[in-house]
FIPA-455281 format. One record per residue (C-alpha): residue number from 1; x, y, z. Coordinates in Angstrom, 3 decimals. Layout:
N
- resi_c1_c2_c3
- NUM_X_Y_Z
...
end
This chain:
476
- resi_c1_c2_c3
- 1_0.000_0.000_0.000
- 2_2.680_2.177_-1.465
- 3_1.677_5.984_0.042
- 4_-0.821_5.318_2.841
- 5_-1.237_7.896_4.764
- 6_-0.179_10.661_2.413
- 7_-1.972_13.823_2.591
- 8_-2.595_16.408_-0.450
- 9_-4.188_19.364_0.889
- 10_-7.534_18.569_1.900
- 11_-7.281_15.148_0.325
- 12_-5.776_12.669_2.565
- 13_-4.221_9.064_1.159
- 14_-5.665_6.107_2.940
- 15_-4.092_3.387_0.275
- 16_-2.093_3.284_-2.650
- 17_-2.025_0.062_-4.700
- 18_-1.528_-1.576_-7.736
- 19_-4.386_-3.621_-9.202
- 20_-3.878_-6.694_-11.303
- 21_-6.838_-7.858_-14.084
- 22_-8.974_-10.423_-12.633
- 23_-7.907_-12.930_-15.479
- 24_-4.820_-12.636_-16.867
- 25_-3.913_-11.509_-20.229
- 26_-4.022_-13.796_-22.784
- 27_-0.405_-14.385_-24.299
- 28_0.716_-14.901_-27.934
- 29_2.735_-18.006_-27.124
- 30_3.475_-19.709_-23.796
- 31_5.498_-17.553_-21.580
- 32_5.480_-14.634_-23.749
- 33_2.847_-11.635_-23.530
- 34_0.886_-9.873_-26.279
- 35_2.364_-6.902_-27.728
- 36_-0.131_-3.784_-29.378
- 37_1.653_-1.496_-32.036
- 38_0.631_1.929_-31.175
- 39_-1.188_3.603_-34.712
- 40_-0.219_6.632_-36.234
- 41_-3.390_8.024_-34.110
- 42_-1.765_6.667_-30.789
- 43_1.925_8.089_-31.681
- 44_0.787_11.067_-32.128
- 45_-0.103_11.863_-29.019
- 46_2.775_9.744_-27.337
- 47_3.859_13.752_-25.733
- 48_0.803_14.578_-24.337
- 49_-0.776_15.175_-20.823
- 50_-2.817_12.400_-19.669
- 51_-6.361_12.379_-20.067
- 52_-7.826_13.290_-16.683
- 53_-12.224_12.519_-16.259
- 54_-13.549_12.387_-13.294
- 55_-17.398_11.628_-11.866
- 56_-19.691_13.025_-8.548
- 57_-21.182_10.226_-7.274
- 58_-24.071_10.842_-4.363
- 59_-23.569_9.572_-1.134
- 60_-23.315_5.759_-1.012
- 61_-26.223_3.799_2.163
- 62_-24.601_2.778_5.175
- 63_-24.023_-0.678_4.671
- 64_-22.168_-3.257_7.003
- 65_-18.484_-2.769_7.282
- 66_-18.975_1.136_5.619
- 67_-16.305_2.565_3.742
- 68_-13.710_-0.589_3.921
- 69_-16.194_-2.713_2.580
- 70_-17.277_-0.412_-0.310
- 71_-14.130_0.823_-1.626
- 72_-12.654_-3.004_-1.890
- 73_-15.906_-3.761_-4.096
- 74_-14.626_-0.932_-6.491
- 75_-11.240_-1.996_-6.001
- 76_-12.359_-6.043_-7.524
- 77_-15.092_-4.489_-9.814
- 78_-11.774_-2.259_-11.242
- 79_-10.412_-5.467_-11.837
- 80_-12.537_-7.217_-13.688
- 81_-12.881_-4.241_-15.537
- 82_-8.936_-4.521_-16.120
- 83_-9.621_-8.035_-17.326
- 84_-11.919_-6.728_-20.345
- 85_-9.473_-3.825_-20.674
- 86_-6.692_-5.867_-20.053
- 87_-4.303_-3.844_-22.603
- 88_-4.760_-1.121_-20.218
- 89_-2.854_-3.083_-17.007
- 90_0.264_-3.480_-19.334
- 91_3.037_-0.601_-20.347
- 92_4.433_1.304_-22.496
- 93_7.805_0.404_-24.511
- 94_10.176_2.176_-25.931
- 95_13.142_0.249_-28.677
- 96_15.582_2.692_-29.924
- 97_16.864_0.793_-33.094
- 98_20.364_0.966_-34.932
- 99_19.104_2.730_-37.746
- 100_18.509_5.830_-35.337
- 101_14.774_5.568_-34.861
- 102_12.632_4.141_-32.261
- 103_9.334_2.316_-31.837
- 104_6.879_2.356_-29.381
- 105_4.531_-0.652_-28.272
- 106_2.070_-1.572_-26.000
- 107_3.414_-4.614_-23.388
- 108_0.262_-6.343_-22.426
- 109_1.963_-7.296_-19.374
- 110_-0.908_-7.344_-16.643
- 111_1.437_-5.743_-14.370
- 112_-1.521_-3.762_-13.148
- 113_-3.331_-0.336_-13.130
- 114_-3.188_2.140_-9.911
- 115_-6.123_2.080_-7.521
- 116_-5.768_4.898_-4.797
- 117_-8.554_5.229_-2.009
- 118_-8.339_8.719_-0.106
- 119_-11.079_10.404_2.388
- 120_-11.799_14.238_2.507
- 121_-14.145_14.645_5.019
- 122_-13.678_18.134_5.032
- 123_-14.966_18.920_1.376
- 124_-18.843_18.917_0.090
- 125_-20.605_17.862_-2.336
- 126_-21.519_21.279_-2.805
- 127_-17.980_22.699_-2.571
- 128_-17.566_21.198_-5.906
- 129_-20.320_22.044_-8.181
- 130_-21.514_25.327_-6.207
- 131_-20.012_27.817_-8.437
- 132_-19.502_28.354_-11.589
- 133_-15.866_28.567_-11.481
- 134_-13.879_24.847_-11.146
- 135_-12.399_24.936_-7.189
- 136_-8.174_24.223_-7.253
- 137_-8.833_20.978_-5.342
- 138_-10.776_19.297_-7.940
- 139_-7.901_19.975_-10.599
- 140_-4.929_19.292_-8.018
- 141_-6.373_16.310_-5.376
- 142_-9.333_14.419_-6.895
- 143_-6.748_12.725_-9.448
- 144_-4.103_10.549_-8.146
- 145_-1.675_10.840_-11.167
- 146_0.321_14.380_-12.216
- 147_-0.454_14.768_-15.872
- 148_2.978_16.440_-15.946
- 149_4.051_12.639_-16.528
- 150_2.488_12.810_-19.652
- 151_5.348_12.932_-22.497
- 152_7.400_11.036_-20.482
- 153_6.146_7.826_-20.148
- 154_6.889_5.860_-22.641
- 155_10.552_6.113_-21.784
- 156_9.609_4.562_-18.109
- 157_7.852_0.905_-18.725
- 158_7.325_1.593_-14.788
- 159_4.788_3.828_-14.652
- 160_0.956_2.633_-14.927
- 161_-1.597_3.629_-17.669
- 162_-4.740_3.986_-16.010
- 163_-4.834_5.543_-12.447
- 164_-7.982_6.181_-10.751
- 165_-8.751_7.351_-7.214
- 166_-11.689_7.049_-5.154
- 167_-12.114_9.893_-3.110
- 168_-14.830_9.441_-0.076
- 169_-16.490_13.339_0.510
- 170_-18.617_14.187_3.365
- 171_-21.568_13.588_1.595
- 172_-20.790_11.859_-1.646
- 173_-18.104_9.883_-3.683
- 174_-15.547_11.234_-6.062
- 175_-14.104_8.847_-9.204
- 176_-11.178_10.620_-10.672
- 177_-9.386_8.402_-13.997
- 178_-6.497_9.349_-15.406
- 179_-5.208_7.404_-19.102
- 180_-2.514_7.500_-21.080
- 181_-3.522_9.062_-24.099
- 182_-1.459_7.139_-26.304
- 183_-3.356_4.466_-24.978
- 184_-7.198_5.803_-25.819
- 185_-9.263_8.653_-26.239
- 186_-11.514_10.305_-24.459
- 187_-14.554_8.554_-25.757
- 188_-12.299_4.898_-24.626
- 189_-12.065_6.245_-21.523
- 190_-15.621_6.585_-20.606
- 191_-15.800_3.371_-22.512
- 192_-13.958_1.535_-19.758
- 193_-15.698_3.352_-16.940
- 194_-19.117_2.792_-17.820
- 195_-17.947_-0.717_-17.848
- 196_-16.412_-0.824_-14.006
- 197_-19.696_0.743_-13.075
- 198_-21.955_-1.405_-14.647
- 199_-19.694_-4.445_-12.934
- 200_-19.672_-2.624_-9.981
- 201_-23.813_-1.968_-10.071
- 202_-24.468_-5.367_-10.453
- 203_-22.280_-6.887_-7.622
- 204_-24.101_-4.075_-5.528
- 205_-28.162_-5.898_-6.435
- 206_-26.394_-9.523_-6.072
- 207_-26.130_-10.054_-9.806
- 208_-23.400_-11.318_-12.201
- 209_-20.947_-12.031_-9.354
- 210_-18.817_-14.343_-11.394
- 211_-19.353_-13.432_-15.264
- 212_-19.399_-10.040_-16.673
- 213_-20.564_-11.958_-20.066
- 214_-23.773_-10.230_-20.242
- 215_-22.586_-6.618_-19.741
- 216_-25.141_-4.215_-21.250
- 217_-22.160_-2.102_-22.393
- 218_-20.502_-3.514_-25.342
- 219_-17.595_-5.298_-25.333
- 220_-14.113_-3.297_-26.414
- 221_-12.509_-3.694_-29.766
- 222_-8.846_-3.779_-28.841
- 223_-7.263_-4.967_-32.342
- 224_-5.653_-1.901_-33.620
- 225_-6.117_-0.163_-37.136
- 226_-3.162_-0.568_-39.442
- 227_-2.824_-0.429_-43.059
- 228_-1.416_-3.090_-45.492
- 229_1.184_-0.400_-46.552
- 230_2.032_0.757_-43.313
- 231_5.093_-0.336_-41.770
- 232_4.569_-2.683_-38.615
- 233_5.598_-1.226_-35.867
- 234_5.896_2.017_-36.965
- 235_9.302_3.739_-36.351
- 236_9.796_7.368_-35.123
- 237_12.861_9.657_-36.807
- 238_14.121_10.130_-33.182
- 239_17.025_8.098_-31.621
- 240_15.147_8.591_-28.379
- 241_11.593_9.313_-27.264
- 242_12.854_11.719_-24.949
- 243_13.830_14.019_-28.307
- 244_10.717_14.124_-29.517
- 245_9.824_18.239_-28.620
- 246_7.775_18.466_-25.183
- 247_4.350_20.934_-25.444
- 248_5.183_24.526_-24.479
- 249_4.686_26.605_-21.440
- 250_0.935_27.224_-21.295
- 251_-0.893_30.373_-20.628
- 252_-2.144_30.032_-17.495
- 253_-6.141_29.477_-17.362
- 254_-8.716_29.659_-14.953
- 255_-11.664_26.758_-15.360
- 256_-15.609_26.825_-15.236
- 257_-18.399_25.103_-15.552
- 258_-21.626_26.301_-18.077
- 259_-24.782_24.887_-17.933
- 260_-27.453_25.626_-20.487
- 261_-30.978_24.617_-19.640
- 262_-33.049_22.378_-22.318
- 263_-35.130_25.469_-22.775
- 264_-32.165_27.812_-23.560
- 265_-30.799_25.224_-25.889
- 266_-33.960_25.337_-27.694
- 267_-34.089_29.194_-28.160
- 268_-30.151_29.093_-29.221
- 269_-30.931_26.538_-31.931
- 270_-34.155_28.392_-33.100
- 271_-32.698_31.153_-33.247
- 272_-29.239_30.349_-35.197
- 273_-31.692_28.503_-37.949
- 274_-33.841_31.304_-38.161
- 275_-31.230_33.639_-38.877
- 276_-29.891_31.668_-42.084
- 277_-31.073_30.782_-45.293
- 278_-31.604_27.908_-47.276
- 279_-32.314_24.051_-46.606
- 280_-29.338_23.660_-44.210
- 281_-30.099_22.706_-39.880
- 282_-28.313_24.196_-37.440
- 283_-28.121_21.561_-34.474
- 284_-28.160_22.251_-30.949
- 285_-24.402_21.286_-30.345
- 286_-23.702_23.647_-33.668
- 287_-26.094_26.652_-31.986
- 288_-24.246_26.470_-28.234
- 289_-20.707_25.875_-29.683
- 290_-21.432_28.969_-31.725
- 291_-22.849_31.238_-28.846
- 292_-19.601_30.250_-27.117
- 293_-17.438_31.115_-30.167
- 294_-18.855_34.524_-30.319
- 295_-18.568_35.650_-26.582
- 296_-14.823_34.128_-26.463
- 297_-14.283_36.096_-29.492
- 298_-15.657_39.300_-27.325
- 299_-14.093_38.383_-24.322
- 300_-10.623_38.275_-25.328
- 301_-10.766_41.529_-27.087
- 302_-9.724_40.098_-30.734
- 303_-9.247_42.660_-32.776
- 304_-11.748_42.652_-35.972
- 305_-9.112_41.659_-38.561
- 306_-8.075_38.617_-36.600
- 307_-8.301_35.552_-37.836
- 308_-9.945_32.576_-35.119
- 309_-10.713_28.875_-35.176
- 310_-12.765_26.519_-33.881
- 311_-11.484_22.970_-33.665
- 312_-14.706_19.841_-33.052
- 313_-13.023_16.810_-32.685
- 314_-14.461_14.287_-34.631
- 315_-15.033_10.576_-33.623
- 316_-14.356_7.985_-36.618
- 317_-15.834_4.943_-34.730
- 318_-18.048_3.514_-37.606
- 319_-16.674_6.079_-39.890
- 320_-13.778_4.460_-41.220
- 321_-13.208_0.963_-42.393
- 322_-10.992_-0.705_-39.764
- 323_-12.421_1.391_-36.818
- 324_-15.972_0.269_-35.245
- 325_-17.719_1.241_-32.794
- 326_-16.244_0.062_-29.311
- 327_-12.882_0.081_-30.768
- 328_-10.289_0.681_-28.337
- 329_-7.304_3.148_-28.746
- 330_-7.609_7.159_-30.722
- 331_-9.731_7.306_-33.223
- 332_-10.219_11.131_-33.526
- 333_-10.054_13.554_-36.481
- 334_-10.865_17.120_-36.421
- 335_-13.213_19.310_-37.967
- 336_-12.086_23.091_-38.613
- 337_-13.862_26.371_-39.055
- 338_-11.765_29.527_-39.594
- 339_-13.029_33.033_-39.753
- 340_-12.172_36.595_-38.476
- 341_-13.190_37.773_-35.202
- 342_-15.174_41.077_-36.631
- 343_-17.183_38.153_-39.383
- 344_-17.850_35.773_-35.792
- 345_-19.456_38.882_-33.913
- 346_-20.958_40.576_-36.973
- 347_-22.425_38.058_-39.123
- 348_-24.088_36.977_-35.843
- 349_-25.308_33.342_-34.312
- 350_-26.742_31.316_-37.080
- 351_-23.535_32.613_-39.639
- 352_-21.422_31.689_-37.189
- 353_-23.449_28.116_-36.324
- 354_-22.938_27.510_-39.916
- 355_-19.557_27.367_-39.872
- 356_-19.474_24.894_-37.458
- 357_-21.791_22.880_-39.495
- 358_-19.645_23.084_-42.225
- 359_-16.476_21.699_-40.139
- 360_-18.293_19.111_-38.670
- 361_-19.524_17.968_-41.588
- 362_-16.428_17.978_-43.601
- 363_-14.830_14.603_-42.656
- 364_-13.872_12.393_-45.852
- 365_-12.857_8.894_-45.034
- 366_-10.708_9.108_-48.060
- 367_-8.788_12.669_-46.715
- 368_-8.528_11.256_-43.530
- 369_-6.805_8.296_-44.698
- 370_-4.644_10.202_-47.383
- 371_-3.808_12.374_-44.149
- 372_-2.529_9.703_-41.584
- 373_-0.727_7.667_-44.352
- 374_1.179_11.431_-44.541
- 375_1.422_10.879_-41.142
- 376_3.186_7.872_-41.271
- 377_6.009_9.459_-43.735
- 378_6.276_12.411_-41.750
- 379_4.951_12.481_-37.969
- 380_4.313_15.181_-36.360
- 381_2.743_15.669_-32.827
- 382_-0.404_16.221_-31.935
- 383_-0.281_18.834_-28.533
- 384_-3.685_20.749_-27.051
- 385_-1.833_23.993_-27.541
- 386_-1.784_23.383_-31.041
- 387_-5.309_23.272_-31.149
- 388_-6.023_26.481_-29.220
- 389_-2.988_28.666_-30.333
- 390_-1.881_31.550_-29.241
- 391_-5.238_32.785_-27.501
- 392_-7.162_33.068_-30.537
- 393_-8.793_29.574_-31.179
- 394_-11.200_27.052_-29.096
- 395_-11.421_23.136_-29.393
- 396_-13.696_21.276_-28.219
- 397_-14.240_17.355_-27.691
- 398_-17.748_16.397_-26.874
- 399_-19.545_13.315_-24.898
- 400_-23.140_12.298_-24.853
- 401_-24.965_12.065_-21.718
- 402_-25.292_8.212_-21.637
- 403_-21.371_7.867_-21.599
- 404_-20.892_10.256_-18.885
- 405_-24.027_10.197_-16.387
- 406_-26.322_7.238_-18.007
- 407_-24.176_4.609_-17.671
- 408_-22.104_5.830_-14.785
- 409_-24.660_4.653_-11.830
- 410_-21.653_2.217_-9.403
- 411_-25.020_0.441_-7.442
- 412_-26.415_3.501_-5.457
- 413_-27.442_6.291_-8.095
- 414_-26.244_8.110_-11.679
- 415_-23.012_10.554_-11.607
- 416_-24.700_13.977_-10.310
- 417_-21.568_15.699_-12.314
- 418_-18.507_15.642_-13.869
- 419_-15.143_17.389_-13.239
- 420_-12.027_17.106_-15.287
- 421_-8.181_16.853_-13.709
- 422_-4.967_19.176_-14.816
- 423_-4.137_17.205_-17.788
- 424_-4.187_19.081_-21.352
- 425_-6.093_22.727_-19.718
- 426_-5.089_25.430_-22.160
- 427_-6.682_28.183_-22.942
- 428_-9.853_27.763_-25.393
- 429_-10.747_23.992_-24.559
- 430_-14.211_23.631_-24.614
- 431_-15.721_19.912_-23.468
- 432_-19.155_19.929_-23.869
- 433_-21.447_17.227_-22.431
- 434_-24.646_16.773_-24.240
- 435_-28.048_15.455_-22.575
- 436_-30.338_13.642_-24.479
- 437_-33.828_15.348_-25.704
- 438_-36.244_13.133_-23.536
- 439_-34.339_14.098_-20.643
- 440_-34.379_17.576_-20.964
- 441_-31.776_18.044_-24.039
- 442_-29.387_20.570_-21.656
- 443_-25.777_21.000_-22.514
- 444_-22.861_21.478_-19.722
- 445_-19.557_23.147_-20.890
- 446_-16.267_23.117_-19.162
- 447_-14.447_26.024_-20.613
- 448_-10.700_26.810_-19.599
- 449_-9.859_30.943_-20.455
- 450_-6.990_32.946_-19.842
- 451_-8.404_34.304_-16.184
- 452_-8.600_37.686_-17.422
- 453_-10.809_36.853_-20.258
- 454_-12.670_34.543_-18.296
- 455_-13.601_37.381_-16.349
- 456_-14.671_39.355_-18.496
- 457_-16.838_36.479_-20.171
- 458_-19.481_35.966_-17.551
- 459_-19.621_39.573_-16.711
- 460_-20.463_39.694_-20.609
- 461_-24.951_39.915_-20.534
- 462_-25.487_38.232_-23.997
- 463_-23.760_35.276_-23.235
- 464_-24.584_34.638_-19.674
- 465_-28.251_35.017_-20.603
- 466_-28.635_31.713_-21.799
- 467_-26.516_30.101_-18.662
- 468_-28.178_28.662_-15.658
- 469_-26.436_30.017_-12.368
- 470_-25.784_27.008_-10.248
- 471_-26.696_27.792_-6.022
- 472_-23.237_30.118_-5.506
- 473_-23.156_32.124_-8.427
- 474_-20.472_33.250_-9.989
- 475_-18.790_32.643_-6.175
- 476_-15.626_31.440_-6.491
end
């Protein structure tokens, strides 16, 4: 129990432990363990902060042997999990090779994934989602893994790939998960937790003890996408991974939550499509991404002439041959739209919505293939700051409501909210988190903004308008 007894702030460290899969990874031959070549999507990300997710759980009954007794469930739900994400227990290689590059594979060595349990008895349920500004704590001590790891991992087969911690509040439960994200996306991610809970849920009603066969959620796809004419594994012009450029010095950001009401996504949408012309729909996502365009535009004081972006990442489960749905690993393109800052503000909400449409709409299974065989030839790295630059540009990765709140239900009631860690926060990214129509059809944006700009943005009456004040305010 490796760090028991540690204490972050106002997150104390009860345990600190390494969890094996349930079942052990199957192996290619006796005595020797599968090995996963990273894709082009994977590599490209190899610098990057880990991905950091992380769910508000209400307060779990009193049941015999309390706290112990419920965190040790999670702890052997987390590894059967492991044993149907099994690829996510192993580690990271690096082989630096005599012709001066170096590979990078995935070890499916079952040496384990972190589990840390840690109380904070002193923090609320309501400390958390009270404001509309993101507390320190929830960045810095409700994730058991610095993201600062992030580019450095695959040069130490040490360190784990998944971390999660299970923080005990005063009147609720905190899941923070942290993966590598040359390991999986975002939408993987929520792919594996949805599982753990569902495992989790039914060991909590008595069911499925011994065979998570009959999971509602869908089994992962963990054979990787490669090419005929790609080369197997795929080598990096680097004689070391530790060459390969680390992301820059960020601008430092300030985080909050947004959350638009069902009601005020409906007037947004109605009115972006009433304000263009032609057969073409403006969709909800399209309407609030664009409100949000405009007012970042406004509250960072671009001048008219300068050119902005907004990057949607696109998922290409079931878009691409090779790449179904449930498949394990990256699997994101993105969708661009480009104007000036004087055309986002002028042209007004359903010009600007259109845009968007356009972007999202733009993906070409034959592009995006041309593009990562380029890849392949030539890499170059993917970092966040890349895809906000230099304060002028927003990206944004979005995740429907069943992957985040429907499916996240551990045996005593659905995620209440969702939080993200320190990993990849620069300023401009936008996750959005849509909810279904027949439940309302809100949307819920965590936005991270230079702090002076962020000011400025929910002091700013046209965009606030449509945003639902949680209890506190704008309290910090």
């Amino acid at each position: 129990m490796e760090g028991e007894g540690a204490t972050n702030g106002r997150v104390h460290v009860i345990s600190r432990r390494m969890v094996r899969p349930s079942t052990p990874p199957p192996a290619t031959k006796e005595d020797e363990v599968e090995v996963i070549n990273l894709t082009p999507l994977d590599l490209r990300l190899i610098r990057t902060d880990y991905l950091q997710k992380g769910i508000l759980l209400p307060n779990p009954p009193v049941i015999a042997g309390g706290a112990t007794t419920l965190v040790d469930a999670m702890e052997a739900s987390f590894a059967r999990a492991l044993a149907r994400f099994y690829p996510f227990a192993g580690r990271l290689a690096a082989d630096e090779r005599d012709d001066g590059t170096v590979t990078v594979s995935l070890r499916c060595t079952g040496e384990g994934a972190e589990f840390v349990h840690a109380v904070a008895p002193g923090i609320a349920a309501a400390d958390i989602v009270s404001s509309i500004y993101t507390p320190a704590f929830v960045r810095d001590e409700l994730h058991s893994f610095d993201p600062a790891h992030g580019g450095e991992v695959a040069a130490d087969e040490g360190l784990p790939l998944v971390s999660v911690q299970v923080t005990e509040l005063a009147d609720g439960v905190f899941v923070g998960i942290t993966l590598n994200h040359s390991v999986g996306d975002g939408t993987a991610l929520w792919h594996f937790l949805n599982t753990w809970s569902e495992i989790n849920r039914r060991g909590v009603a008595g069911v499925g003890d011994d065979d998570d066969g009959d999971l509602s959620t869908p089994p992962p796809v963990l054979r990787r996408w490669f090419e005929a004419t790609w080369p197997v594994p795929i080598p990096l012009p680097f004689a070391k991974l530790e060459d390969i450029a680390r992301q820059v010095e960020q601008t430092k950001v300030t985080e909050c939550f947004l959350t638009f009401s069902g009601e005020s996504v409906i007037n947004l949408t109605s009115r972006a499509n009433n304000e263009i012309t032609g057969t073409a729909t403006i969709t909800a996502l399209q309407a609030t991404m664009a409100h949000l365009w405009r007012a970042v535009c406004r509250a960072r004081r671009l001048p008219r002439q300068q050119v902005t972006s907004y990057t949607v990442v696109i998922d290409c489960r079931g878009h691409v041959e090779g790449i179904p749905r449930g498949y394990v690993g990256n699997a994101e393109a993105f969708g661009k739209a480009e104007a000036t800052a004087g055309e986002v503000e002028e042209k007004g909400l359903g010009w600007t919505a259109w845009q968007l449409s356009r972007a999202m709409s733009s993906f070409d299974e034959a592009s995006f293939r041309e593009e990562v065989d380029t890849w392949v030839r030539r890499p170059e790295f993917l970092f966040i700051t890349s895809l906000t630059f230099a304060g002028t540009a927003v990206a944004t990765g979005s995740s429907s409501w069943s992957e985040v709140f429907g499916n996240n239900d551990f045996g005593w009631g659905m995620a209440v909210a969702v939080r993200s860690g320190a990993g990849n926060k620069t300023d401009g990214k936008a996750a959005v988190f849509e909810e279904p129509p027949e439940l309302g059809g809100g949307m819920a944006v965590e936005l991270c903004l230079a702090t002076d700009a962020l000011e400025r943005l929910v002091a700013d009456e046209e965009f606030m308008d449509a945003v639902s004040l949680p209890p506190g305010g704008l309290s910090g």
